[in-house]
C-alpha positions in Angstrom: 7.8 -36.3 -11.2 9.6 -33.0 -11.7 13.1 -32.8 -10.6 13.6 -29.8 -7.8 15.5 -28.0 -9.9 12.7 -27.7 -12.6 9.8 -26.7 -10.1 8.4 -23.4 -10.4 8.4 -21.1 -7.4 5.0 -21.0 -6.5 2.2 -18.4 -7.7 1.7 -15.9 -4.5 1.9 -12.5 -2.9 5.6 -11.5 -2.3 5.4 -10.5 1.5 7.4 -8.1 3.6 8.9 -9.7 6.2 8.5 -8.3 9.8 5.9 -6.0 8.2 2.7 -7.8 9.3 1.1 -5.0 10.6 1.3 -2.4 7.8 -0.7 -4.7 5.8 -3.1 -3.4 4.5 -4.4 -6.4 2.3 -4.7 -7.9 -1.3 -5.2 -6.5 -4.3 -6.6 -9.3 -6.7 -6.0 -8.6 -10.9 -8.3 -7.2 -13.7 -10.0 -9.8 -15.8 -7.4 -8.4 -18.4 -4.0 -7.9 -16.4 -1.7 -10.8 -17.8 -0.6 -12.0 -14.4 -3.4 -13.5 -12.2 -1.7 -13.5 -9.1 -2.6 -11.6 -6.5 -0.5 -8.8 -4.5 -0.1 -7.8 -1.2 -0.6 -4.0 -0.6 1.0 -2.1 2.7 0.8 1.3 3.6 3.9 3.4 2.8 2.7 5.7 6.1 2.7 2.5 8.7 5.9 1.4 7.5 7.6 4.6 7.7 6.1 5.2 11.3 7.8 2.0 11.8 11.1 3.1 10.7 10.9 6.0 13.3 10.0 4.5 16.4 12.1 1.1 15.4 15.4 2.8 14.0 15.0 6.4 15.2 14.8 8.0 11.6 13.6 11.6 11.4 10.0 12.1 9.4 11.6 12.5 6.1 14.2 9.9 6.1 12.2 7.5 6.9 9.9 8.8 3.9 12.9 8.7 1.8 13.9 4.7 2.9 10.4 3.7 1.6 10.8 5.0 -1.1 13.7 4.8 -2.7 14.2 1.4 -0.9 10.9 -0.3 -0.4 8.5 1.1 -3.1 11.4 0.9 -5.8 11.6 -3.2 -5.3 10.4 -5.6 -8.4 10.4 -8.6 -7.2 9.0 -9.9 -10.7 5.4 -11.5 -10.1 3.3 -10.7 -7.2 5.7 -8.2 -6.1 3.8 -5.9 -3.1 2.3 -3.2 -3.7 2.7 0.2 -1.7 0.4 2.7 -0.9 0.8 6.4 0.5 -2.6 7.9 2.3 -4.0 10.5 -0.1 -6.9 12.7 0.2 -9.1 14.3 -3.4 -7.1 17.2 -2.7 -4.2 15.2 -3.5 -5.4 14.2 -6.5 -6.1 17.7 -7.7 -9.7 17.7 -7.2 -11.9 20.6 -5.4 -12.4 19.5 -1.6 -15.9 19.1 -0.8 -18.2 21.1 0.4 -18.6 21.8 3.9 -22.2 19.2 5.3 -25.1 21.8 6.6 -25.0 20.4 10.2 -27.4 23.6 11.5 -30.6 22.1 12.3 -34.2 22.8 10.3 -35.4 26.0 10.3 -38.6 25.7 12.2 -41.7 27.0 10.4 -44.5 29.1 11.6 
């Protein structure tokens, strides 16, 4: 049997506590990604709405505490994973075209 000291902390998502409910879910590794364990991903937006209601921060320090405080952490394997809502525009790529909603023209 292993001694305590020698036992490896086990293989998991790092988790946020007190967080629960800006989880989004799990991101699982690429075939090819050297680590195999799977992360937990939250969203950057839920936990900064968070921080406003809960601690009274403004919009943008509460942008800011993510961040520089949240997103920045490396918890070595399985560290979380953060994630700001992002639209194509974003991204730098053309919106999309408005959808025809007129109906049919009707035809004689």
């Amino acid at each position: 049997m292993i001694p305590m000291s020698r036992r490896r902390r086990p293989r998991g998502p790092v988790l946020l506590k007190g967080y629960d409910d800006c989880l989004l879910g799990l991101c699982f590794p690429r075939p090819h990604e050297r680590s195999g364990v799977p992360v937990a991903v939250y969203s950057a937006d839920m936990i900064a709405a968070r921080l406003r209601d809960r601690d009274g921060m403004n919009h943008r320090a509460a942008r800011n505490f993510v961040s520089d405080h949240i997103e920045t952490q490396d918890y070595g394997e399985g560290t979380f994973r953060i994630v700001w809502a992002a639209t194509a525009i974003d991204m730098g790529a053309e919106p999309d075209p408005p959808e025809n909603t007129d109906p049919p023209a009707a035809t004689a």
